[in-house]
N, CA, C and O atoms as a Tinker XYZ file with bonds, in Angstrom:
   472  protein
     1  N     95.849000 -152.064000 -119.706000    73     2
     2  CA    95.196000 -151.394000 -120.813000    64     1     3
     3  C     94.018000 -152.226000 -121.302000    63     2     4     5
     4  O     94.019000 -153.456000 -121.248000    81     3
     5  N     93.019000 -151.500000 -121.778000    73     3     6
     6  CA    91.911000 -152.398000 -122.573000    64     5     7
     7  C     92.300000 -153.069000 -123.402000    63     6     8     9
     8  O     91.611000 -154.082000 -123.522000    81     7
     9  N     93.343000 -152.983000 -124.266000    73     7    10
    10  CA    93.201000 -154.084000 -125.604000    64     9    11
    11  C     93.918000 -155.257000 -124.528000    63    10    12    13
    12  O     93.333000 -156.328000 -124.693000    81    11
    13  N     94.955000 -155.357000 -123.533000    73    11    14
    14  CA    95.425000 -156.181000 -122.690000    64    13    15
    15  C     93.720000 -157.202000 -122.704000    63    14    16    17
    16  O     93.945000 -158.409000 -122.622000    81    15
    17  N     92.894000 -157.009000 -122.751000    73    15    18
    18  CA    91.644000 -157.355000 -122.275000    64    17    19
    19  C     90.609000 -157.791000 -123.808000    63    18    20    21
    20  O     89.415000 -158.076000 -123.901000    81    19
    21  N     91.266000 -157.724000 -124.434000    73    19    22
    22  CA    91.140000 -158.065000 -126.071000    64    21    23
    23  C     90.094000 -156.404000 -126.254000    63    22    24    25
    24  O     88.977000 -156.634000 -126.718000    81    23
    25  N     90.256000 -155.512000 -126.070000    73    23    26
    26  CA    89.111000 -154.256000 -126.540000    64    25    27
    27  C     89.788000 -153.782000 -127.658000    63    26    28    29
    28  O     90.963000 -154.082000 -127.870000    81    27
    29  N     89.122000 -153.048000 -128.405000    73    27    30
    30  CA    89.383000 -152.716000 -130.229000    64    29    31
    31  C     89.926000 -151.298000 -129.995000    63    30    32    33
    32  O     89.463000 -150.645000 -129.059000    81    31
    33  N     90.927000 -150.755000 -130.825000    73    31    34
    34  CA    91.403000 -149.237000 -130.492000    64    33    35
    35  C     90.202000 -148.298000 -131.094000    63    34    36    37
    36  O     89.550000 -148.515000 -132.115000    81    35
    37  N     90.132000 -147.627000 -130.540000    73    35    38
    38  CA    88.544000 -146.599000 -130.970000    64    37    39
    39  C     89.168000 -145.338000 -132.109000    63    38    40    41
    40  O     90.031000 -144.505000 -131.831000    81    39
    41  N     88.676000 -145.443000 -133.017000    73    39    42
    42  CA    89.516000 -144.329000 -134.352000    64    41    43
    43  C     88.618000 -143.450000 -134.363000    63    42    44    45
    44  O     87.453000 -143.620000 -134.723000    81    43
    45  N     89.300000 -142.071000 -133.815000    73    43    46
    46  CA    87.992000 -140.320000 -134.126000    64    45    47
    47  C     88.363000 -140.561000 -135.737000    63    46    48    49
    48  O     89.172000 -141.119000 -136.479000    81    47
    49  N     86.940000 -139.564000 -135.719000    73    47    50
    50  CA    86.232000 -139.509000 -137.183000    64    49    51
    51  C     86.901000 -138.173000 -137.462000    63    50    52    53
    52  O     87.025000 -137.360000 -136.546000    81    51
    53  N     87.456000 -137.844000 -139.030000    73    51    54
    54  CA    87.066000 -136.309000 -138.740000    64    53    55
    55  C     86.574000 -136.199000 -140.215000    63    54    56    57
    56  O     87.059000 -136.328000 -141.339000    81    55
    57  N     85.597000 -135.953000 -139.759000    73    55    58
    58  CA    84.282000 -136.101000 -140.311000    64    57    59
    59  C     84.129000 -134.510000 -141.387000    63    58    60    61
    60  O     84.197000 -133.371000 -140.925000    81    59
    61  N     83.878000 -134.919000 -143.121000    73    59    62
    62  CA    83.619000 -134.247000 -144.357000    64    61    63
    63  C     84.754000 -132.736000 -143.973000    63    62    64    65
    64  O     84.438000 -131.606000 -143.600000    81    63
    65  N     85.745000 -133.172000 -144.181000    73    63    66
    66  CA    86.969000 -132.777000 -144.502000    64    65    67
    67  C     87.456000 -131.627000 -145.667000    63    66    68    69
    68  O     88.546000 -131.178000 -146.021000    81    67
    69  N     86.489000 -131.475000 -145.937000    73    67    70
    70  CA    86.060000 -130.650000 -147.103000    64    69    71
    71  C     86.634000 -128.824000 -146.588000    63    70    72    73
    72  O     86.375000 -128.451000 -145.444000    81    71
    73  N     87.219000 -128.085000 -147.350000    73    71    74
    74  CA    87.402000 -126.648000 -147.443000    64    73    75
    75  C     86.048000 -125.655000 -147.580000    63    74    76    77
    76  O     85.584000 -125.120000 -148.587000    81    75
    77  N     85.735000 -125.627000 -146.622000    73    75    78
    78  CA    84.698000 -124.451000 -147.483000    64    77    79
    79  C     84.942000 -122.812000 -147.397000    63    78    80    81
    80  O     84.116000 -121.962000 -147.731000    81    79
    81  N     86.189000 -122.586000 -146.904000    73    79    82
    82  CA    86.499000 -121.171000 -147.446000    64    81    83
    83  C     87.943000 -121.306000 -148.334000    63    82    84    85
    84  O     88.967000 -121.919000 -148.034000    81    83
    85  N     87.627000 -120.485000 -149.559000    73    83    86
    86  CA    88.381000 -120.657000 -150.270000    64    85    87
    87  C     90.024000 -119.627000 -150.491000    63    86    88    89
    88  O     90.869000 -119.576000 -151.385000    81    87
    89  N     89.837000 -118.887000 -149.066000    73    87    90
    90  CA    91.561000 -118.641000 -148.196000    64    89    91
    91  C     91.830000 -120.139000 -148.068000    63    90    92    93
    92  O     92.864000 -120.292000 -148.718000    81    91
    93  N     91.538000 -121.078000 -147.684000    73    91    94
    94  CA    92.351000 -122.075000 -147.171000    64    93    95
    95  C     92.908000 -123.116000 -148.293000    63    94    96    97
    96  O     92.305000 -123.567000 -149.267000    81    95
    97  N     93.969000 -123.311000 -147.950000    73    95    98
    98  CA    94.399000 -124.821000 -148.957000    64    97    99
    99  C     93.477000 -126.035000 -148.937000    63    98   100   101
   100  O     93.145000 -126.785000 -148.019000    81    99
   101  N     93.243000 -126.006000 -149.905000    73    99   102
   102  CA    92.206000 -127.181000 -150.180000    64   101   103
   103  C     92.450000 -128.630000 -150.030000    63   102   104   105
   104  O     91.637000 -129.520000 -150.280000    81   103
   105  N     93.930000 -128.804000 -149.497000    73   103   106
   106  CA    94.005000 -129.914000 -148.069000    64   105   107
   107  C     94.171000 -129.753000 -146.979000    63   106   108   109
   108  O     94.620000 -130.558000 -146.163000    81   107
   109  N     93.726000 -128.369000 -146.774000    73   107   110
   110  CA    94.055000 -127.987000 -145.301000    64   109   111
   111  C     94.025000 -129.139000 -143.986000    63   110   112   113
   112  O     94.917000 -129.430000 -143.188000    81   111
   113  N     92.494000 -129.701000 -144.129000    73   111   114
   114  CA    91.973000 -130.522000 -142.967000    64   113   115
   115  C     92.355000 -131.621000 -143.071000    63   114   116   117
   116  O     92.434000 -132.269000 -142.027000    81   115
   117  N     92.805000 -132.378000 -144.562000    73   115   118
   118  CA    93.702000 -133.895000 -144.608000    64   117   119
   119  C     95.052000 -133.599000 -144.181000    63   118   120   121
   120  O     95.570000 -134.404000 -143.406000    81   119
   121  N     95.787000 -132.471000 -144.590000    73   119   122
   122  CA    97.077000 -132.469000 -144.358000    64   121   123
   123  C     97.287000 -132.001000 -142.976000    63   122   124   125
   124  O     98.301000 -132.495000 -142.483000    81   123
   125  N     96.935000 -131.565000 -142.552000    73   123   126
   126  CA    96.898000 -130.971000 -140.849000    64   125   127
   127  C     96.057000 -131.616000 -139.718000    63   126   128   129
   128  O     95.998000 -131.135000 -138.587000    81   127
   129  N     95.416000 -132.730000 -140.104000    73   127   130
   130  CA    94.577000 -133.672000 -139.488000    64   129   131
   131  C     95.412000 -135.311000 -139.748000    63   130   132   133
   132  O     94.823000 -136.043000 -140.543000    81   131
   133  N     96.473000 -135.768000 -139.235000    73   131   134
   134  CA    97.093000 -136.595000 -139.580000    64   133   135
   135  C     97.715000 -137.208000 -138.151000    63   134   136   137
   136  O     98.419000 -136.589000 -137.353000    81   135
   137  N     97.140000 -138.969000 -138.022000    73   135   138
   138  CA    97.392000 -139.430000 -136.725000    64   137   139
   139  C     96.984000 -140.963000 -137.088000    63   138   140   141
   140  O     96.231000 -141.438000 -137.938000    81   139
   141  N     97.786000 -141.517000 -136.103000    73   139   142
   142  CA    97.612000 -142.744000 -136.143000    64   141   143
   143  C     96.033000 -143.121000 -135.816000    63   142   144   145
   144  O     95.351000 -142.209000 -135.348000    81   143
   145  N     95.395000 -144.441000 -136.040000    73   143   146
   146  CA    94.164000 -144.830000 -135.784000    64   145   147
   147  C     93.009000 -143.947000 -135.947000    63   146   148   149
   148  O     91.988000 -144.220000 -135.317000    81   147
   149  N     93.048000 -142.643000 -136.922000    73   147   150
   150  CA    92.280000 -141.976000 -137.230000    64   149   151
   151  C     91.814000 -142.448000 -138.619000    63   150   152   153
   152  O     92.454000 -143.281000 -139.260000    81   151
   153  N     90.514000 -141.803000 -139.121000    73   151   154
   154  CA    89.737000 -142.064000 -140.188000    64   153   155
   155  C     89.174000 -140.378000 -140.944000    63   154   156   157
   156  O     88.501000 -139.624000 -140.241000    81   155
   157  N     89.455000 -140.083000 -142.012000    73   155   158
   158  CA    89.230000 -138.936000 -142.325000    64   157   159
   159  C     88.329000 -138.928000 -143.844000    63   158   160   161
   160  O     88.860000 -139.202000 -144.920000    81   159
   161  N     86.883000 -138.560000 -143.684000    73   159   162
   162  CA    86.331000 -138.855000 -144.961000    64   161   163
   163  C     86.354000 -138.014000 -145.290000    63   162   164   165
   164  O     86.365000 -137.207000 -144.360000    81   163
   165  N     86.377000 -137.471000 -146.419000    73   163   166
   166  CA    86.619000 -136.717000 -147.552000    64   165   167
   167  C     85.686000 -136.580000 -148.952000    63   166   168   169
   168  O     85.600000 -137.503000 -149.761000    81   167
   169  N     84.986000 -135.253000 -149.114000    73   167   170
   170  CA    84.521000 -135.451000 -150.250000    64   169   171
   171  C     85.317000 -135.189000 -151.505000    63   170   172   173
   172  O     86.315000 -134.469000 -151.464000    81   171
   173  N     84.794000 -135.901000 -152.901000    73   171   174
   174  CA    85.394000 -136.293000 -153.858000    64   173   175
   175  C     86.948000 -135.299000 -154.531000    63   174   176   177
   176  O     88.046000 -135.455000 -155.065000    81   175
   177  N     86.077000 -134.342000 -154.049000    73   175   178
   178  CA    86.989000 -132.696000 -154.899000    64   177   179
   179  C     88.228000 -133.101000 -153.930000    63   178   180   181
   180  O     89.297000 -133.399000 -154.462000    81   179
   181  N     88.121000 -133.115000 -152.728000    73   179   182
   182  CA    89.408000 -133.273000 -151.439000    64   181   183
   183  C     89.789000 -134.103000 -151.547000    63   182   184   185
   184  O     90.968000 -134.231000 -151.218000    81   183
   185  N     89.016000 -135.301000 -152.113000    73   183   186
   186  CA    90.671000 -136.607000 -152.356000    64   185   187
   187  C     91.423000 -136.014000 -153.854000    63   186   188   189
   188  O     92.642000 -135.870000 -153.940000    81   187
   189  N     90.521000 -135.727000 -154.920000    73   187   190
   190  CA    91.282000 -135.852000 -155.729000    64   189   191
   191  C     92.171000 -134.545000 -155.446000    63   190   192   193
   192  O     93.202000 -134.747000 -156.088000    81   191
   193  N     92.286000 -133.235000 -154.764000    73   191   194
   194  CA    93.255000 -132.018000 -154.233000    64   193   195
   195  C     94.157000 -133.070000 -153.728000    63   194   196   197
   196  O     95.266000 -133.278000 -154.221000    81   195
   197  N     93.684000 -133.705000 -152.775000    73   195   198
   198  CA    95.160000 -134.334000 -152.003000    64   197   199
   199  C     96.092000 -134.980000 -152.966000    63   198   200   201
   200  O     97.160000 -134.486000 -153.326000    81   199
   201  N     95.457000 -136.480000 -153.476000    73   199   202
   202  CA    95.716000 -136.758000 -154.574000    64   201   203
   203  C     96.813000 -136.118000 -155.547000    63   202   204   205
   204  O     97.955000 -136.543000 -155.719000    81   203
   205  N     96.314000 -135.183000 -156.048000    73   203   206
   206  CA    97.266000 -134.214000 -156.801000    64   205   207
   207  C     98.134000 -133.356000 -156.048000    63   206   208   209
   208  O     99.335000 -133.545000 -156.245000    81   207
   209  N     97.916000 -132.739000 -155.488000    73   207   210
   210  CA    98.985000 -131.700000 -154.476000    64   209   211
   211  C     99.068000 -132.176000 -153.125000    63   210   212   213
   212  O     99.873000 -131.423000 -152.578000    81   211
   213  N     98.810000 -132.717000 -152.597000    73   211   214
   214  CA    98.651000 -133.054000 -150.958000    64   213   215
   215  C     99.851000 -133.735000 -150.218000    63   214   216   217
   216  O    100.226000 -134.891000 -150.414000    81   215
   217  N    100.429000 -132.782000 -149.279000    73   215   218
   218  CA   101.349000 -133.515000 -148.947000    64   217   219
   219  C    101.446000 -133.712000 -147.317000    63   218   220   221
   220  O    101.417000 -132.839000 -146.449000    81   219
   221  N    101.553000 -134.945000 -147.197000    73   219   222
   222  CA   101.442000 -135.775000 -145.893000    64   221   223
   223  C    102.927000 -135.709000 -145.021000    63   222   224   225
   224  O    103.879000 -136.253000 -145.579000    81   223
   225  N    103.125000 -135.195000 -143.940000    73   223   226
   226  CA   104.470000 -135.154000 -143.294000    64   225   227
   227  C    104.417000 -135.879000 -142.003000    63   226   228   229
   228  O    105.092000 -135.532000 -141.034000    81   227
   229  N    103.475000 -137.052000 -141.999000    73   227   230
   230  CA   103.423000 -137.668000 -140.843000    64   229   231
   231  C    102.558000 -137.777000 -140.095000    63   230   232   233
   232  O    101.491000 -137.901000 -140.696000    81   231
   233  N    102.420000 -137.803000 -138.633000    73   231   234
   234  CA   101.632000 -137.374000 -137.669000    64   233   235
   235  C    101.554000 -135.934000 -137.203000    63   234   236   237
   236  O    102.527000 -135.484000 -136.597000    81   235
   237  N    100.704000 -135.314000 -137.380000    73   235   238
   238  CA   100.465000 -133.386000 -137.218000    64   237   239
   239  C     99.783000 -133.087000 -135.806000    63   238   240   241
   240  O     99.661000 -131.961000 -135.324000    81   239
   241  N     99.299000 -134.456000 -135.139000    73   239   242
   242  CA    98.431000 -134.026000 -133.884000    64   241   243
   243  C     99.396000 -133.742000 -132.695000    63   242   244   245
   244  O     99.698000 -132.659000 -132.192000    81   243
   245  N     99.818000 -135.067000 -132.365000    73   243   246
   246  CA   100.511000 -135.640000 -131.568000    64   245   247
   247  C    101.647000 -134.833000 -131.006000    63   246   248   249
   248  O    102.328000 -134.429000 -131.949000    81   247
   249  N    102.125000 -134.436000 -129.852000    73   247   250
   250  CA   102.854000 -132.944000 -129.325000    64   249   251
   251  C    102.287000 -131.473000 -129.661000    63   250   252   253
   252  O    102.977000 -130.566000 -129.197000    81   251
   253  N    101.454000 -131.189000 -130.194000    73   251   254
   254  CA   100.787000 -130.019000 -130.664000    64   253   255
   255  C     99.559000 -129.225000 -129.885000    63   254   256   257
   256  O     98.798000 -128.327000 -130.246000    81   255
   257  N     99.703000 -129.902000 -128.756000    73   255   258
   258  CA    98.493000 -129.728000 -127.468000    64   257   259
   259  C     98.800000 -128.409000 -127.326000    63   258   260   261
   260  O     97.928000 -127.593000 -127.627000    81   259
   261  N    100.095000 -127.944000 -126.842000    73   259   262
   262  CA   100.325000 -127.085000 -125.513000    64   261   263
   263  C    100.408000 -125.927000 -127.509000    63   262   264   265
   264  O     99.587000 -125.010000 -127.505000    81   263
   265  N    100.945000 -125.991000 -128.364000    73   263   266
   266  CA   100.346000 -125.080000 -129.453000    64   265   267
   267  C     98.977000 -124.208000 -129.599000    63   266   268   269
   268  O     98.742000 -123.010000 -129.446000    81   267
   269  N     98.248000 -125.226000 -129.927000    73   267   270
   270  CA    96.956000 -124.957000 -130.076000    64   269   271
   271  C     96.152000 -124.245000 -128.744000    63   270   272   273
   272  O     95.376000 -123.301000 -128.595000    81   271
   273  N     96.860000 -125.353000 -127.790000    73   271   274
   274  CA    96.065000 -124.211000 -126.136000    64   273   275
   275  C     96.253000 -122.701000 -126.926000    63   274   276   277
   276  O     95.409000 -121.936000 -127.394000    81   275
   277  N     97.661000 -122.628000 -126.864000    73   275   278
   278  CA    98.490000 -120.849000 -127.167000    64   277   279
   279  C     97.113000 -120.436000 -128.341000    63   278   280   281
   280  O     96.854000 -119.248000 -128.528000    81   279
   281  N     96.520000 -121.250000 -128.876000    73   279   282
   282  CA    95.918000 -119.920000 -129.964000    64   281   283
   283  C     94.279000 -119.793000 -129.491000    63   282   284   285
   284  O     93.599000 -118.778000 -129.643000    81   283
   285  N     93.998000 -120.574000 -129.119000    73   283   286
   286  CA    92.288000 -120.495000 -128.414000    64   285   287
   287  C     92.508000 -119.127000 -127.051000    63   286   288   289
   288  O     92.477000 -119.092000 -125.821000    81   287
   289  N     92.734000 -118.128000 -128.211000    73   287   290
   290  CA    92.557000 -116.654000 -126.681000    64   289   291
   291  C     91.628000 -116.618000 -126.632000    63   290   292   293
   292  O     90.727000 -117.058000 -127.346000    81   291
   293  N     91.669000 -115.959000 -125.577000    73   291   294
   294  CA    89.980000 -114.972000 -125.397000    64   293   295
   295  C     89.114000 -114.561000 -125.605000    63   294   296   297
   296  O     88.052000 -114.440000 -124.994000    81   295
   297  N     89.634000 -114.149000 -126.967000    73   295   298
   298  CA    88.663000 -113.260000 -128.021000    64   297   299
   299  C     88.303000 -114.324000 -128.876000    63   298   300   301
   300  O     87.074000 -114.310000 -128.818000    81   299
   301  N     88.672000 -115.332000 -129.713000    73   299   302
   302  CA    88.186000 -116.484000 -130.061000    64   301   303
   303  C     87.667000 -117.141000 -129.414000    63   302   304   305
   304  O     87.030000 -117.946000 -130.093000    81   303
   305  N     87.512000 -117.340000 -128.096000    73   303   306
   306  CA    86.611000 -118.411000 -127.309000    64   305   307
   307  C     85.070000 -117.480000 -127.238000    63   306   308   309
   308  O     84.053000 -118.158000 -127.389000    81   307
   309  N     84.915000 -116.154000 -127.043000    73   307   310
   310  CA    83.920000 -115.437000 -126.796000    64   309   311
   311  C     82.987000 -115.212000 -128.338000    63   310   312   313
   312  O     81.856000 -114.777000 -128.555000    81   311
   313  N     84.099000 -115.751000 -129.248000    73   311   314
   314  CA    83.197000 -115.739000 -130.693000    64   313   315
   315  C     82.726000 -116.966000 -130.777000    63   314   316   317
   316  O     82.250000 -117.253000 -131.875000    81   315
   317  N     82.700000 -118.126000 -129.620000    73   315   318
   318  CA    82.081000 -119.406000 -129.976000    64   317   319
   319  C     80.236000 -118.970000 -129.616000    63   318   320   321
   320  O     79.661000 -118.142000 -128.909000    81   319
   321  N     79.807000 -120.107000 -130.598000    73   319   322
   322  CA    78.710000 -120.540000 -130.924000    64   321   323
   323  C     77.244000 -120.646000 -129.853000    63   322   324   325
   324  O     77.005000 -121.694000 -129.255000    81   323
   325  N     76.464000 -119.583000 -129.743000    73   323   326
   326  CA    75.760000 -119.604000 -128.939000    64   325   327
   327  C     75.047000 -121.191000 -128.877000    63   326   328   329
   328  O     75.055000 -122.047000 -129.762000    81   327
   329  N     74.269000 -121.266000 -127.135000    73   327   330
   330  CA    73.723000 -122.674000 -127.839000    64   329   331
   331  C     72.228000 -123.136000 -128.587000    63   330   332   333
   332  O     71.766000 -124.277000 -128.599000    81   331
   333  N     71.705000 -122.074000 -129.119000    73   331   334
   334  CA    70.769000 -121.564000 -129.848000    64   333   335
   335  C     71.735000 -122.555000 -131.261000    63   334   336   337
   336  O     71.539000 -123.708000 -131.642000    81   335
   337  N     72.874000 -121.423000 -131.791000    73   335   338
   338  CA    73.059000 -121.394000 -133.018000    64   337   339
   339  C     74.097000 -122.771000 -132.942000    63   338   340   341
   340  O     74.252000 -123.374000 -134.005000    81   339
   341  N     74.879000 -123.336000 -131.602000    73   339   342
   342  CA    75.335000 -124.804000 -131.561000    64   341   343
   343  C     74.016000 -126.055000 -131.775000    63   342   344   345
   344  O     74.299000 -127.253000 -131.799000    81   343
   345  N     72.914000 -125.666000 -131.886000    73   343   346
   346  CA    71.968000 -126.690000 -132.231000    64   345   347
   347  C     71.263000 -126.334000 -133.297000    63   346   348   349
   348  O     70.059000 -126.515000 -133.114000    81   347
   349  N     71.629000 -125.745000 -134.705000    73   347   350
   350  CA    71.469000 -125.578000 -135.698000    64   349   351
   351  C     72.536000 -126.124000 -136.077000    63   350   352   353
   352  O     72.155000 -127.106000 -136.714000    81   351
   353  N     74.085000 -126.091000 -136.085000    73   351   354
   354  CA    75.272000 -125.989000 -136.393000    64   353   355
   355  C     75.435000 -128.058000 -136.030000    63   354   356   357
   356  O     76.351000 -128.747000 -136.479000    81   355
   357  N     74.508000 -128.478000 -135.320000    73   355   358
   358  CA    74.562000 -129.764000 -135.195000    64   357   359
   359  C     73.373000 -130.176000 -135.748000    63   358   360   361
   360  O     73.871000 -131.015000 -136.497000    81   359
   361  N     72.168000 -130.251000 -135.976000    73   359   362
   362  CA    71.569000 -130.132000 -136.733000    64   361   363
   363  C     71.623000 -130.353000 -138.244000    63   362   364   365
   364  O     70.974000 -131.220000 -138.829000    81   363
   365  N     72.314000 -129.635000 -138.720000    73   363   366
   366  CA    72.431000 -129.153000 -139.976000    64   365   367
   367  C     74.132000 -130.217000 -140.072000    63   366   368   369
   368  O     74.257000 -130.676000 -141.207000    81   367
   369  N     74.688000 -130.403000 -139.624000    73   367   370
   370  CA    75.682000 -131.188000 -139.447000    64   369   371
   371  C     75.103000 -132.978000 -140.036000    63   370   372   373
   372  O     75.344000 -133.593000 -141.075000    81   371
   373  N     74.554000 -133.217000 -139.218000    73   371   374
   374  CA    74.017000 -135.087000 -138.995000    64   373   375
   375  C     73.348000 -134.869000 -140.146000    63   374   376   377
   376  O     73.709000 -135.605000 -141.065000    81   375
   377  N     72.114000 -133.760000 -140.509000    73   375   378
   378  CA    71.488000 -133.629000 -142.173000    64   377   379
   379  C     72.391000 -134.045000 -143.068000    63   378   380   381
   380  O     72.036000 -134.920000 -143.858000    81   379
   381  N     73.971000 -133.425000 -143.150000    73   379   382
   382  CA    75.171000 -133.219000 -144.076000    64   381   383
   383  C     75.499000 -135.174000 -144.104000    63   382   384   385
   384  O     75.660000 -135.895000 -145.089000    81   383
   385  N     75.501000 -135.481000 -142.874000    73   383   386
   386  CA    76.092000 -136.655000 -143.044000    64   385   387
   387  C     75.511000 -137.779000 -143.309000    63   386   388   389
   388  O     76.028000 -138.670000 -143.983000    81   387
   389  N     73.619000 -137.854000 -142.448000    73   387   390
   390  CA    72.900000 -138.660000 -143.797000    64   389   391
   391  C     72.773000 -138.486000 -144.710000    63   390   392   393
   392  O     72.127000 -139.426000 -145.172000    81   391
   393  N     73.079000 -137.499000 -145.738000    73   391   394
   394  CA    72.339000 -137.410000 -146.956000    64   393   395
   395  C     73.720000 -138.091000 -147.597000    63   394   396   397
   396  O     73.567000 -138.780000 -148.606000    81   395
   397  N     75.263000 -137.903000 -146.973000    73   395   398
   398  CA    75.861000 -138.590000 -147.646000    64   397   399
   399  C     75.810000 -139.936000 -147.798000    63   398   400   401
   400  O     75.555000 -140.567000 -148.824000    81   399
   401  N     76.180000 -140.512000 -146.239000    73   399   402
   402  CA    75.874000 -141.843000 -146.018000    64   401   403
   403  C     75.082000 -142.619000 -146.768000    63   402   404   405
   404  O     75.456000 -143.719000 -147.176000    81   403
   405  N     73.452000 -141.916000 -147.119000    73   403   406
   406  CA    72.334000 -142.463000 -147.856000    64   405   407
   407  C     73.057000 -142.552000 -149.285000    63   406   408   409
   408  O     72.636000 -143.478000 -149.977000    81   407
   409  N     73.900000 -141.894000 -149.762000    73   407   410
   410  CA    74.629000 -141.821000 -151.024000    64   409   411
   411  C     75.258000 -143.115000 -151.525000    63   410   412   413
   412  O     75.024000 -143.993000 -152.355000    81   411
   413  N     76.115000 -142.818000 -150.665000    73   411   414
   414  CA    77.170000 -144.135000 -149.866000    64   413   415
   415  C     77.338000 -145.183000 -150.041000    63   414   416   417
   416  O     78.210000 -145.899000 -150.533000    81   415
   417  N     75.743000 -145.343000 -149.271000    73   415   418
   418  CA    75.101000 -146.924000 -149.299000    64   417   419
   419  C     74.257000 -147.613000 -149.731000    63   418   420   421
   420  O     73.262000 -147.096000 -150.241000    81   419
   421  N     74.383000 -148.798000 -149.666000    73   419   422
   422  CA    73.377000 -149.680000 -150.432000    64   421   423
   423  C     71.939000 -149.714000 -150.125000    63   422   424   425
   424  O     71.648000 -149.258000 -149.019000    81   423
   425  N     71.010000 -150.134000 -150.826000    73   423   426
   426  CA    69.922000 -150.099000 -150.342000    64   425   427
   427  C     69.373000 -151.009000 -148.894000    63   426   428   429
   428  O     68.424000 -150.812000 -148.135000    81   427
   429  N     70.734000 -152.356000 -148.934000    73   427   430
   430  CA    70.617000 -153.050000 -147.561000    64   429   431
   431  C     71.089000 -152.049000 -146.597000    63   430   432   433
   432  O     70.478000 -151.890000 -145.540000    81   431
   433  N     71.810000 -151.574000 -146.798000    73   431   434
   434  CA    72.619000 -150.836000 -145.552000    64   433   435
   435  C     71.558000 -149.532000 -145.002000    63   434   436   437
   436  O     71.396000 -149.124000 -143.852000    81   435
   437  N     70.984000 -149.111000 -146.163000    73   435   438
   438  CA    69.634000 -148.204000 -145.430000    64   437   439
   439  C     69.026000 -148.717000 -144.800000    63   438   440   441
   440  O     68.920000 -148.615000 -143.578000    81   439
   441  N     68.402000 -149.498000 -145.647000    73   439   442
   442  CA    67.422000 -150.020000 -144.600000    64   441   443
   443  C     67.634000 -150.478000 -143.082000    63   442   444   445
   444  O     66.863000 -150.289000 -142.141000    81   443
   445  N     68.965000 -151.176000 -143.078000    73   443   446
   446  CA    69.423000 -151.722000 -141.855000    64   445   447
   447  C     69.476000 -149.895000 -140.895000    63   446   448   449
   448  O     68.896000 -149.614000 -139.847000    81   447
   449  N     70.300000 -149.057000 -141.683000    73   447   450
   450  CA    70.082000 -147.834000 -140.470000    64   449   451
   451  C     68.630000 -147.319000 -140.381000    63   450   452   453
   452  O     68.429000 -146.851000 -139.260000    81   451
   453  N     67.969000 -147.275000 -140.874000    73   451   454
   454  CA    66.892000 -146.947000 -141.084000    64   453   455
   455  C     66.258000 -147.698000 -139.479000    63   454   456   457
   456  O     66.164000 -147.253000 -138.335000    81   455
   457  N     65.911000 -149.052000 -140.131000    73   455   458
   458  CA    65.712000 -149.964000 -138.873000    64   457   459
   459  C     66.168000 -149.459000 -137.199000    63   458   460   461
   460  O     65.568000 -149.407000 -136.125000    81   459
   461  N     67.441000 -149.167000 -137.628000    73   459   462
   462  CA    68.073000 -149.199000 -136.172000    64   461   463
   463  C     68.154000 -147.668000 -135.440000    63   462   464   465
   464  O     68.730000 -147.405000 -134.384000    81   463
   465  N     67.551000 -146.922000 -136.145000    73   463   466
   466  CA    67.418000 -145.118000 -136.223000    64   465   467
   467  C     65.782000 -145.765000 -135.605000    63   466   468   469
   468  O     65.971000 -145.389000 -134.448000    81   467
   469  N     64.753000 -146.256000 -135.560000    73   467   470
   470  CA    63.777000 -146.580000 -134.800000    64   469   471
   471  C     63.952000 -147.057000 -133.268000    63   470   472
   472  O     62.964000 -147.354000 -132.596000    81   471
């Protein structure tokens, strides 16, 4: 294995965690997004939902493969994202996440991405 080799475990992002339709439980994506070596940022309204109502039952990913295959039919895969409107939808994504980041951080830490975005 890599860490056998001293390498660092790599943690997915799941990245502004936030509800934006308001059918869904407003921890939907913290409480159903739950795994070891993961990182889940959250804007303010979604920690303090979890916070108050949120309830954590463990790891939610992990055995849930052959599930989720079962619900990606047919008819949901053919409603995915042209790649016209997948490069708006990313786009408009990385916008969402500098403007937080820039929030975030310090004025060293801009500058340093700033720098390294050249």
């Amino acid at each position: 294995m890599l860490a056998d080799d001293g390498a660092h475990t790599q943690r997915p992002l799941w990245a502004s965690t936030g509800v934006k339709d308001p059918a869904y439980p407003d921890t939907m994506y913290v409480t159903e997004l739950v795994a070891p070596n993961t990182v889940n940022t959250m804007p303010g309204k979604t920690i303090d939902a979890v916070g108050d109502h949120g309830e954590v039952h463990g790891d939610t990913i992990h055995g849930t493969y052959d599930e989720a295959r079962a619900q990606a039919t047919p008819s949901s895969a053919s409603a995915s994202p042209t790649p016209r409107s997948r490069t708006r939808l990313e786009r408009e994504a990385v916008e969402k996440f500098e403007k937080s980041l820039g929030r975030a951080c310090s004025r060293p830490c801009r500058a340093s991405l700033q720098k390294a975005a050249k």
